[in-house]
PLY file of the C-alpha trace (Angstrom):
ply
format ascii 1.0
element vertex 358
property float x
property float y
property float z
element edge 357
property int vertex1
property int vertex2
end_header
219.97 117.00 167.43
217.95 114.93 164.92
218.11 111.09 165.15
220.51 109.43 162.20
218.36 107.96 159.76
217.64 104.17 159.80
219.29 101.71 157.40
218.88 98.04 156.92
222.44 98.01 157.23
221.94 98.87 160.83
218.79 96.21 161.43
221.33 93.39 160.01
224.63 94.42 162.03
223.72 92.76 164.93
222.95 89.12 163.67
224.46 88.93 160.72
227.42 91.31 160.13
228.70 89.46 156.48
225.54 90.47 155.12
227.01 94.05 154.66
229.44 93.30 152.25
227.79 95.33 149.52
227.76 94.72 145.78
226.77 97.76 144.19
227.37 96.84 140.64
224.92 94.26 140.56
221.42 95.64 139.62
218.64 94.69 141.94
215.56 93.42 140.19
213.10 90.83 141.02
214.80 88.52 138.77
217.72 88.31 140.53
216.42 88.34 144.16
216.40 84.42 144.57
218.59 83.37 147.68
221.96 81.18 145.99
221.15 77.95 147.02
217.99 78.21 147.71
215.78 76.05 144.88
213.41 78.88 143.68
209.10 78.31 144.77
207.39 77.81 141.86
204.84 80.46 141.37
201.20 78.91 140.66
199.47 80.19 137.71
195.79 81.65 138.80
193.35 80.13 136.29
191.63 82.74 134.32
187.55 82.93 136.66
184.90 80.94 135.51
182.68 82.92 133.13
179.92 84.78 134.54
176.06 84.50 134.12
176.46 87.98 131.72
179.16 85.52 129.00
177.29 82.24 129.34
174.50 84.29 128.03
176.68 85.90 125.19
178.23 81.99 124.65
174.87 80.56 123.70
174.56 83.40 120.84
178.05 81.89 119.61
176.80 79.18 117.50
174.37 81.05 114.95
172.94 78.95 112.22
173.98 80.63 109.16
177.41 81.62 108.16
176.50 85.26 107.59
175.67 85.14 111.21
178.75 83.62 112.07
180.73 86.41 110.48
178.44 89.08 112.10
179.13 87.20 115.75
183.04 87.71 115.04
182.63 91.38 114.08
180.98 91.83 117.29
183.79 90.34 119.37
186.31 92.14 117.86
184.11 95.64 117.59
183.91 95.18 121.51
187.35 94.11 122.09
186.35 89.93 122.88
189.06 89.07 120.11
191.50 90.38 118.00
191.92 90.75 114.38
194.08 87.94 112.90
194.98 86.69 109.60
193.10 83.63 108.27
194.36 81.41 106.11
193.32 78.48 103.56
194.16 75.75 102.63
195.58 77.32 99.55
197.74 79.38 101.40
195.37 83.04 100.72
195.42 85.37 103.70
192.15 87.28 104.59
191.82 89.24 107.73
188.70 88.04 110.13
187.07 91.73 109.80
187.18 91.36 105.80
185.22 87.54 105.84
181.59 87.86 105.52
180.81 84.14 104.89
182.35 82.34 108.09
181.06 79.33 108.57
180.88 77.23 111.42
183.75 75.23 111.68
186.17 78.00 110.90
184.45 80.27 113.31
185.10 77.47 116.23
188.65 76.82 115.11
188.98 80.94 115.74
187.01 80.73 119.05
189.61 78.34 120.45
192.67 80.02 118.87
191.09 83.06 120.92
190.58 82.01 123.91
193.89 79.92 123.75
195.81 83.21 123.18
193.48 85.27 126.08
194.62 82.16 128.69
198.46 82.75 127.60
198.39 86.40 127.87
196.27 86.15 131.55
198.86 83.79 132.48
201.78 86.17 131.85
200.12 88.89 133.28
199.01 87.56 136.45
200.70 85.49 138.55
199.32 83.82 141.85
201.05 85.03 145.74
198.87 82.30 147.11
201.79 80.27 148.36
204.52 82.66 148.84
206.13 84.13 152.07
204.74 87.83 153.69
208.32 88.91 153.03
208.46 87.93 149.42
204.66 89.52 149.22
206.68 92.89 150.95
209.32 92.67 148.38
207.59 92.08 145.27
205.17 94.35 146.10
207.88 97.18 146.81
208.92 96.56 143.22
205.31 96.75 141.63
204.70 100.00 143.31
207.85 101.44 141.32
210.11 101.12 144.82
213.99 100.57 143.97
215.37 97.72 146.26
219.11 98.37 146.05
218.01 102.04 147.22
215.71 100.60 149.86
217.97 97.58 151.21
220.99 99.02 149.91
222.46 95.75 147.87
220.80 92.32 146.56
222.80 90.53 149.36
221.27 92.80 151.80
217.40 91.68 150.07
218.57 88.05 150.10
219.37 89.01 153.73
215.79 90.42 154.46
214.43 87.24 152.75
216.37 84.50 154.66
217.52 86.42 157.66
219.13 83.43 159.06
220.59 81.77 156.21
223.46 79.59 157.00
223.49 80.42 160.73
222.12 77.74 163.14
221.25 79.19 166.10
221.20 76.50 167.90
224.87 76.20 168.13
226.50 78.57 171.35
229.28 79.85 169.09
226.97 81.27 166.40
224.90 82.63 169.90
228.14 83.75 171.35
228.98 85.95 168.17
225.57 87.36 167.88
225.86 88.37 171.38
228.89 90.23 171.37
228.15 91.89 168.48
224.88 92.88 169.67
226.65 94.89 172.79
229.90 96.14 170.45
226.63 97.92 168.25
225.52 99.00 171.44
228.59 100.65 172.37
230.05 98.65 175.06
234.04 98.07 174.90
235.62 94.83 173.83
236.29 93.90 177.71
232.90 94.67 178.74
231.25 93.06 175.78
233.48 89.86 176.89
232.61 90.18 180.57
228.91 90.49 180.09
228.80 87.02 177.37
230.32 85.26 180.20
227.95 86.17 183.13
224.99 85.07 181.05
226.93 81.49 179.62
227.03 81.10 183.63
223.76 81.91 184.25
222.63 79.76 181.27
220.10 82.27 179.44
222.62 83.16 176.68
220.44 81.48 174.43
217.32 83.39 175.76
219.16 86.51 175.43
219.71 85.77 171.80
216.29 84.69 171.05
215.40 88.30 171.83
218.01 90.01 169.61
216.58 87.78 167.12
212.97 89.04 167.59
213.90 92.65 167.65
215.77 92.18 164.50
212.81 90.44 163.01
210.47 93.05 163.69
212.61 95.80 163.12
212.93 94.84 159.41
209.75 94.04 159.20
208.46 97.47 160.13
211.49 99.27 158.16
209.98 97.64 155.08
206.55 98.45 156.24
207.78 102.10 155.90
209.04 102.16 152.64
205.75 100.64 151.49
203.95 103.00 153.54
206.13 106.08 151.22
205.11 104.33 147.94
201.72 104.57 148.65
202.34 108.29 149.35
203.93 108.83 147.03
201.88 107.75 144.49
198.36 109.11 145.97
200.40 112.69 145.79
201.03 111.73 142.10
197.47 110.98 141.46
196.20 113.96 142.80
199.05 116.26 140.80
197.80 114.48 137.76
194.05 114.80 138.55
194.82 118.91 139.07
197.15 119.40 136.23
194.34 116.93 133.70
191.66 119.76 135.58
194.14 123.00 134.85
195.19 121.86 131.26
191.21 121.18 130.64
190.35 124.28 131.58
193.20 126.02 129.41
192.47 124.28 126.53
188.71 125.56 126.69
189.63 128.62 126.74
191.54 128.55 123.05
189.78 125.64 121.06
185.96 125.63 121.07
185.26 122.20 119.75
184.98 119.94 122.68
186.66 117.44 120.96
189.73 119.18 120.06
190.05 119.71 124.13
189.22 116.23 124.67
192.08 114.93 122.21
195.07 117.34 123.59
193.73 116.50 127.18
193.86 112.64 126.76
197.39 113.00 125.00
198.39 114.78 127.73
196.98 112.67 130.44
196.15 109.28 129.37
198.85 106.12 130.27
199.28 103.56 127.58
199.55 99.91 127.92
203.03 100.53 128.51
202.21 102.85 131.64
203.40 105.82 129.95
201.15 109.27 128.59
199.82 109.06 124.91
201.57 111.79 124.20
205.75 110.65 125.34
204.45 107.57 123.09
203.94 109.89 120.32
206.97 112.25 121.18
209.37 108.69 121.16
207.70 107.77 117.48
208.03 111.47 116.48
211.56 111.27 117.38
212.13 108.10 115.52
212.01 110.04 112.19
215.02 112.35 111.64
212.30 114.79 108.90
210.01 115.11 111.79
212.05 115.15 114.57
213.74 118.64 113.03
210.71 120.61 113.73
210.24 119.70 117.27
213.27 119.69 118.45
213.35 123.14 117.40
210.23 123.80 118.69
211.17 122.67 122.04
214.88 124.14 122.20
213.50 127.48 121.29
209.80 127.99 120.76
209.80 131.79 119.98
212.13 131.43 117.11
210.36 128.49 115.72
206.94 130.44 115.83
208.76 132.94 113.98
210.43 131.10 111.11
207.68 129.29 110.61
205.42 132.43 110.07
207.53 133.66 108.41
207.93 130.58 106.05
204.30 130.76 105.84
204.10 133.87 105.00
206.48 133.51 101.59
204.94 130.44 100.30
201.65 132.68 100.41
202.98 135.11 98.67
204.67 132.65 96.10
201.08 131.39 95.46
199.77 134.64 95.21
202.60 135.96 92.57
201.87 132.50 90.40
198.01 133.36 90.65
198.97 136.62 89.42
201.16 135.73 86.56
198.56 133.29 85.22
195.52 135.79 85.11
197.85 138.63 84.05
197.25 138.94 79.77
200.35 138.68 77.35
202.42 141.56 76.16
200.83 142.79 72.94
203.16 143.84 70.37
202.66 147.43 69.51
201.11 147.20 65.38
201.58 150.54 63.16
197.84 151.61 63.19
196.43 154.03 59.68
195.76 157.41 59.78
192.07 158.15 59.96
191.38 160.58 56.72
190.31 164.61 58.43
192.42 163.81 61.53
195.60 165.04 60.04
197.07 167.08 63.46
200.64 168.77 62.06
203.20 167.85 65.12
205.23 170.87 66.34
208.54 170.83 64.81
0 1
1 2
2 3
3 4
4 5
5 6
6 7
7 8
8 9
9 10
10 11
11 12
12 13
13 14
14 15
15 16
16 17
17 18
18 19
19 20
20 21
21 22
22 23
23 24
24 25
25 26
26 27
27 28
28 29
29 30
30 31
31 32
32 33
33 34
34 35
35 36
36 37
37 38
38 39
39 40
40 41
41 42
42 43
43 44
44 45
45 46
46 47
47 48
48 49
49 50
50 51
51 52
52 53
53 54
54 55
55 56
56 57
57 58
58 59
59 60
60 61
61 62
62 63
63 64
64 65
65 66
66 67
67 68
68 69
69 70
70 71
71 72
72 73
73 74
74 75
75 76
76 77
77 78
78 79
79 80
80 81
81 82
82 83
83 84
84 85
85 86
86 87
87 88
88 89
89 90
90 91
91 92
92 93
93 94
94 95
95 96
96 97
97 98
98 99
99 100
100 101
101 102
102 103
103 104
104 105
105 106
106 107
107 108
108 109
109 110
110 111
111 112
112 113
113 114
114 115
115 116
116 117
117 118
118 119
119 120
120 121
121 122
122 123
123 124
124 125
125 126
126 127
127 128
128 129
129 130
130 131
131 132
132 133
133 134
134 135
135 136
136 137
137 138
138 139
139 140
140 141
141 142
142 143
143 144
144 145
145 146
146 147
147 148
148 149
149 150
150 151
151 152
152 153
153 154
154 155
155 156
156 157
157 158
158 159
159 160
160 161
161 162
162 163
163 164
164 165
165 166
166 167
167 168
168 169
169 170
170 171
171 172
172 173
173 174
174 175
175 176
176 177
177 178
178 179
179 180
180 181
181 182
182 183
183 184
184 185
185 186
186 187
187 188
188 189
189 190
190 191
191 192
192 193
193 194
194 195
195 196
196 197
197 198
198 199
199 200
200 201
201 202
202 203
203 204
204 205
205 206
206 207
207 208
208 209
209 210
210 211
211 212
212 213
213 214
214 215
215 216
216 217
217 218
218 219
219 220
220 221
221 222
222 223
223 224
224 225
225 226
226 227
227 228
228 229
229 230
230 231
231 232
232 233
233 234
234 235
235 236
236 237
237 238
238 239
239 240
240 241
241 242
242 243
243 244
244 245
245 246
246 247
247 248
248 249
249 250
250 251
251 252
252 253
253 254
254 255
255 256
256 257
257 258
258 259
259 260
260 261
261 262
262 263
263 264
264 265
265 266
266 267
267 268
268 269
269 270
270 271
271 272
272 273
273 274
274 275
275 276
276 277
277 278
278 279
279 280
280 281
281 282
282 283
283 284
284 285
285 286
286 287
287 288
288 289
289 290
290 291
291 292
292 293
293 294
294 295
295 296
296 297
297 298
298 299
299 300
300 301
301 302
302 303
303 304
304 305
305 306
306 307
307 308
308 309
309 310
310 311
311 312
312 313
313 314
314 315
315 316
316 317
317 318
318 319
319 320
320 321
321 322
322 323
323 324
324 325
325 326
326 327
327 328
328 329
329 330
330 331
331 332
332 333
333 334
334 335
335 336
336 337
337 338
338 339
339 340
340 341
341 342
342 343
343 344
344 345
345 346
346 347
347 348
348 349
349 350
350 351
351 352
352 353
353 354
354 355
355 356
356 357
């Protein structure tokens, strides 16, 4: 008979039976996973690294002498992705874009450096956040949810999370009621009747090791979580190593395919990196350009049919093709073909006089 699966539900009965009072309507998200009460750790920002040997190098190139060589600087930063295009303006209010100015001189070309940078700190800063100072289960958790994991599917609600990160919130174990109760729930979940459950609390109250006793239910529950969360960390990281390599074969299979009907290499290349390729976003090229496609009504006509039913498509569309070929043809046809002549009454030529039969 195969074991019942685990459930952080069953790591928490034994300590802490309130905590499985579930709220599934609440949406578990690492927003909301802050204990109540519990003044939230602020997060230190990682500064951006100190700039290598390779940009001090490139920094002493970034105050040119002439203003042509100012502007030919900025088009290198933003050709190699350093900066991005912004709008400049003057004092009289005129708009340029940076790649349009070819006389930038120097101080406008600082003012943009810092503006740059400024905006490359801000970004870095939203992006990354430092884990120096926070807790190995907060490290567990968030990482759960940066792998793609679903907490309310792993811990089964956001009390249960709040649970995993402050086990022993609100319980002092220190007092022998609070050890009492974990006690004799510990042997209830262990199957032992109410009268035995009572009977065995008491012998170890007399023997004075009910604390003791209690400090190793805690321990095991401890490490029990620990390692169930361990596991579900463990099945990301499958999970998405098995995704990898489906992606790598299918990128290798479509590749392949595609050689076989297009001969220009980079036709294959295109269609492969739409296929294949993960935007900023984290999602392929080409769902981006299905979602924009979809955004038109005009457009969207043609592939949904296309998708819904791709063999009559094909064939209304050939033979759509087909007519307005044959409409082009007809028009080329009526413009080269020569006017109607009107039949003239042409002389008799004298000693060709044939008599018609009457």
């Amino acid at each position: 008979m195969a074991e019942p699966t685990l459930t952080f539900d069953d790591i928490l009965r034994d300590i802490n039976p309130e905590a499985l009072e579930k709220d599934k309507t609440e949406e578990v998200t690492i927003d909301n996973m802050v204990i109540e009460g519990e003044e939230p750790k602020e997060i230190e920002v990682e500064k951006p690294k100190a700039p290598t040997e390779e940009v001090a190098v490139e920094e002493k190139v970034e105050k040119p002498k002439s203003d042509t060589s100012y502007s030919r600087v900025a088009k290198t930063f933003l050709e190699k992705g350093k900066w991005q295009d912004v709008l400049i303006e003057d004092a009289d209010g005129n708009q340029v874009e940076l790649s349009k100015i070819e006389d930038l001189d120097e101080e406008t070309f600082l003012q943009i450096q810092e503006d740059q940078e400024s905006e490359t700190r801000k970004k870095y800063e939203e992006k990354y956040l430092s884990v120096e100072n926070v807790d190995d289960r907060r490290k567990q958790v968030a990482d759960i949810v940066l792998k793609g994991g679903d907490l309310e599917e792993i811990f089964g609600s956001k009390k249960n999370v709040e649970s995993y990160l402050d086990p022993y919130k609100g319980i002092d174990l220190d007092d022998e009621q609070v050890q009492s109760n974990i006690y004799y729930n510990h042997l209830i979940n262990k199957g032992y009747s109410d009268k035995a459950a009572r009977f065995e609390l008491q012998e170890k109250k007399k023997e004075l090791i009910l604390d003791t006793e209690v400090n190793k239910i805690v321990e095991e529950t401890n490490k029990k979580a620990k390692e169930y969360v361990t596991l579900k960390q463990k099945e990301l990281e499958d999970q998405k190593t098995s995704s990898l390599e489906q992606e790598k074969e299918y990128k290798k299979n479509l590749s392949k395919s595609l050689k076989e009907r297009y001969k220009q290499e980079s036709t294959v290349k295109k269609y492969v990196d739409l296929a294949t390729k993960r935007t900023e976003d984290g999602e392929f090229a080409i769902d981006s350009l299905y979602n924009e496609i979809m955004q038109n009504p005009e457009e969207a006509i043609d592939l949904i049919a296309f998708i819904s039913d791709k063999e009559n498509f094909l064939k209304e569309y050939k033979s759509k093709a087909k007519t307005e070929v044959t409409k082009d043809a007809l028009r080329s046809v009526r413009i080269l073909k020569p006017k109607d002549k009107i039949p003239q009454k042409q002389d008799k030529e004298e000693g060709f006089d044939i008599p018609m039969a009457e």
